[in-house]
Structures are given as structure tokens and as C-alpha cells.
Residue, then its C-alpha position, 0 to 999 in steps of 0.5 A: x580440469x584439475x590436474x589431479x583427481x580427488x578420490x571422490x571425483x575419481x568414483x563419482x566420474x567411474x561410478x556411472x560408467x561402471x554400471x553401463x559397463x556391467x550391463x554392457x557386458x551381461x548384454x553381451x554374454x547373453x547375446x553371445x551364448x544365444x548365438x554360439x549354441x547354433x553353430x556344430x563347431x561351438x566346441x572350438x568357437x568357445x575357445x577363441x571367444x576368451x581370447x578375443x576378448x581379451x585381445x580387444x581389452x589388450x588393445x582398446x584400453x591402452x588405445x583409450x589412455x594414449x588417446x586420453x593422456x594426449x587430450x590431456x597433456x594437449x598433443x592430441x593431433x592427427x598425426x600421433x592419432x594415426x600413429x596410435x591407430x595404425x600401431x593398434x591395427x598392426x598388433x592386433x593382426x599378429x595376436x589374433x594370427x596367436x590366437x588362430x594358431x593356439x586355436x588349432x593347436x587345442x583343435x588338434x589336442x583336445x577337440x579331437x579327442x571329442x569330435x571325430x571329424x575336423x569341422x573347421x579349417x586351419x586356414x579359418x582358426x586363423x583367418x576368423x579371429x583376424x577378420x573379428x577384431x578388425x571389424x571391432x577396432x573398426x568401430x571402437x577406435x572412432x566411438x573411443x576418441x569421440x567419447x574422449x573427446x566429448x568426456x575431455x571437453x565437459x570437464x570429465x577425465x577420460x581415464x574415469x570415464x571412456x574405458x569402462x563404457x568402451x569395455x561394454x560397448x567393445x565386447x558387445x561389438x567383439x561378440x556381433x563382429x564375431x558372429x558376422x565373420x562366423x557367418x561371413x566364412x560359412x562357418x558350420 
């Protein structure tokens, strides 16, 4: 692989990636809006999924470009991956614990002023967004370094590459891996 991209293999690379991500994406949004409509507490439930999201962008992405930069540069090994994961697992713990409290916190403020009775613990505001994006990076973080590795070996930069792809296979995930622990918690 070069060591530097030239403009039109930068958008011949991320191009193609690009579509898979957009497709991914409304794939995602239907399958998420379909779902969520059942639920009594979609009002609350519409507000943690933004967040989610985005807290898995937040933390695939960087987790993507480590793991790509070290196939890169060539320190990719075990114990720098282990560290890339366990550093990715602890940081979504405490976000999503953030998003379970800012969740409660609208519940409390806003929510309240539409619904009258509480329909979701506090102790579920928090434990759901935990439970989802564990069960995400539990299959993004494999799926991620396997395309790195596979994009690396054929020649393509990973950077083009893994990111756009993962967004539409994370979010997918993020919205099923939501809908299980919703399920999961017997949430109303």
C-alpha cells in the first residue's frame, strides 16, 4: 500500500463503502421505527436511541482507526489489540451509564409532563443503554478488525474502507442489540 493516498483512490476506496453505509443505515431506520412503535414507552425509548448511536459512532470509530493505523504502521498485535478493546468496553460503560441518567432526567422533566404514570424504572433508564451497546461492540469489535484486516491485506486502506461499512452494519446491530435488551428487561 502506498503510504499516501492519492485523491482519486481515497474516493474510488470510500465510494462503494459509502452506499453500503447508506443503505445500511435507512435499513436501520426502518427496522428501528417498525419496532419501537410497539412499545407503551416509546415516548422515553425515542430519546435513548440518538444517543446510542451516537455513542457507538463515538466509540467504533476511533476503535476502527487504532486498529487500522496499527495494521499500518505494522504494530498490530495481541496485546495492543486487547488494550484497544478493554479501553472501548470501559468507556462505553460509563457513557452509557450518561445516557441512562440524562434519560431519567428528561423522563423526570419532560416526559412527565405527557404521561402520568411512570412506565420505566430508573434503575432500567440506566441498565438498558449498558446492556445495548455491550451487546453491539460485542459484535462490532470482531466484525471491525476482521474487515481491517481482510481491507489491509488486499491493498485497500482500512481508513477508506472499514469505517463507513461499520457505521451501517454498527447501527443496524445498535437497533436489533436495543430491541433484545428491551425484550430482555420486559420493558412495557
Amino acid at each position: 500500500m502506498e503510504s499516501q493516498d492519492t485523491k482519486g483512490k481515497i474516493v474510488q476506496e470510500t465510494f462503494p463503502s459509502e452506499i453500503v453505509s447508506i443503505i445500511g443505515d435507512i435499513l436501520a431506520g426502518l427496522i428501528l421505527t417498525l419496532i419501537l412503535l410497539t412499545f407503551k414507552s416509546f415516548l422515553i425509548l425515542i430519546i435513548i436511541i440518538p444517543a446510542l448511536l451516537s455513542l457507538r459512532g463515538n466509540l467504533s470509530g476511533p476503535f476502527i482507526a487504532r486498529t487500522s493505523k496499527d495494521l499500518i504502521i505494522g504494530e498490530f498485535n495481541s496485546k495492543s489489540w486487547i488494550e484497544n478493546v478493554l479501553s472501548t468496553y470501559a468507556l462505553s460503560i460509563v457513557t452509557a451509564c450518561l445516557i441512562g441518567i440524562f434519560s431519567i432526567m428528561l423522563d423526570l422533566f419532560l416526559i412527565k409532563k405527557f404521561i402520568d404514570k411512570k412506565i420505566i424504572s430508573m434503575e432500567t433508564l440506566i441498565i438498558i443503554p449498558i446492556i445495548a451497546i455491550l451487546l453491539t461492540l460485542s459484535i462490532s469489535i470482531p466484525t471491525s478488525t476482521f474487515l481491517n484486516y481482510l481491507a489491509f491485506r488486499y491493498g485497500f486502506n482500512p481508513n477508506n474502507v472499514v469505517n463507513p461499512i461499520m457505521t451501517a452494519v454498527d447501527d443496524f446491530f445498535t437497533v436489533i442489540c436495543f430491541y433484545f435488551t428491551l425484550l430482555m428487561l420486559g420493558v412495557p
